[in-house]
C-alpha positions as CSV (number, residue, x, y, z in Angstrom):
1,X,152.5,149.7,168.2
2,X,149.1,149.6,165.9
3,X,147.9,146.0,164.4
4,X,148.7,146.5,161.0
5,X,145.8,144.6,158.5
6,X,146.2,144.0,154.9
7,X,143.4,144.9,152.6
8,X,142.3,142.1,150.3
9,X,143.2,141.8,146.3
10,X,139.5,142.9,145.4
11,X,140.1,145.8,147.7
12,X,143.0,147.1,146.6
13,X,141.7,146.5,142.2
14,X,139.2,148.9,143.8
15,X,141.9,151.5,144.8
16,X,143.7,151.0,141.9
17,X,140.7,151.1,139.2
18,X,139.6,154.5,141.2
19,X,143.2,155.9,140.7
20,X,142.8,155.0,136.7
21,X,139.5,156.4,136.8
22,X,140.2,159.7,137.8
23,X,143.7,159.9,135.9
24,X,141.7,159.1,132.6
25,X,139.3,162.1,134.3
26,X,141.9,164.1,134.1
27,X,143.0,163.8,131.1
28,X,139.9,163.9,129.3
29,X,139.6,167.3,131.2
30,X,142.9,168.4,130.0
31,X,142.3,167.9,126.5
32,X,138.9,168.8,126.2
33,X,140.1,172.2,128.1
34,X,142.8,172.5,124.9
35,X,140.2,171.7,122.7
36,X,138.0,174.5,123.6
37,X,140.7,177.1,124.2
38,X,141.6,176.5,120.5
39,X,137.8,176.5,119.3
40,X,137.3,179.8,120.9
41,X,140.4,181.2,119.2
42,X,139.6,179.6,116.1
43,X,135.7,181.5,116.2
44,X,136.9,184.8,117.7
45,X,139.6,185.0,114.6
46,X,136.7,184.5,112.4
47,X,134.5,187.0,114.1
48,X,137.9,189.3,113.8
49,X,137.8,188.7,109.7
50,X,134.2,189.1,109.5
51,X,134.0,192.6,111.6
52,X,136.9,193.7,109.1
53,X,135.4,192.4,106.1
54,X,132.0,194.2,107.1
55,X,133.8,197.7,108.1
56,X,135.9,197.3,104.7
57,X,132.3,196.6,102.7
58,X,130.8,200.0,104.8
59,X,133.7,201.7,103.5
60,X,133.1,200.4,100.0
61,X,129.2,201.5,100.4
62,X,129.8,204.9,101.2
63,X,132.4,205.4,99.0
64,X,129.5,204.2,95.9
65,X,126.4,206.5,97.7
66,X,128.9,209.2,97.7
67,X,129.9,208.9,93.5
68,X,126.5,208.2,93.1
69,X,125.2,211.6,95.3
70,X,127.9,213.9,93.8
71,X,126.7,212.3,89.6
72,X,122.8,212.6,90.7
73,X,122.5,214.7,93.6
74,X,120.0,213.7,96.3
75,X,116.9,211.7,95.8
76,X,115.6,208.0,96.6
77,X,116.7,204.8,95.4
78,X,113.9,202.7,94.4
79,X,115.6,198.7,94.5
80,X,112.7,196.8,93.4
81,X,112.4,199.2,89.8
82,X,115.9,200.6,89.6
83,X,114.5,203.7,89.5
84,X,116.2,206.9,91.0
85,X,113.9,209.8,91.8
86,X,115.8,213.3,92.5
87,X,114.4,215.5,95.2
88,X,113.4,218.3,93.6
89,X,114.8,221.7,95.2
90,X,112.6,224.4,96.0
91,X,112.5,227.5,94.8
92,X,114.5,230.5,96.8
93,X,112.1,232.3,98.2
94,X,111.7,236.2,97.2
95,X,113.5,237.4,100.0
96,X,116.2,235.4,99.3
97,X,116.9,236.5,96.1
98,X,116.3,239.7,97.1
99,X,119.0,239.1,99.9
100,X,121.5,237.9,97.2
101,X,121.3,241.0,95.3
């Protein structure tokens, strides 16, 4: 049969702080992992509102070009002045009215 040896107090404190140690480890791990599952819920459901409120004002803006096309026709938009310029049309050529006749 094998001598059997105790270890001393300081030894086994040593054990048992280690065990503490890496329980406490553990836990921080646990709840940090938590943590950051809910952070990256929490920012991908405000990605999710902003890519719906961005779609829903690209709606909005072509539905205003569109009103603004069909009361003015085409042209340009000058922001800085406020101005709108049509585009003038040209003409039919000759043959075309020719053509249409």
């Amino acid at each position: 049969m094998a001598n059997t040896q105790k270890f001393t107090k300081e030894e086994i404190q040593s054990i048992e702080d280690l065990k503490k140690s890496v329980g406490v480890i553990f836990t921080q791990l646990g709840q940090l992992s938590i943590q950051k599952s809910r952070t990256i819920q929490q920012f991908e459901e405000q990605e999710d509102a902003l890519i719906q409120k961005h779609l829903e004002l690209a709606q909005s803006e072509q539905e205003i070009f569109k009103g603004l096309n069909e009361k003015y026709g085409d042209g340009n938009y000058d922001p800085k002045t406020g101005e709108f310029t049509p585009v003038e049309k040209e003409a039919p050529a000759e043959e075309e009215l020719q053509e249409a006749k």
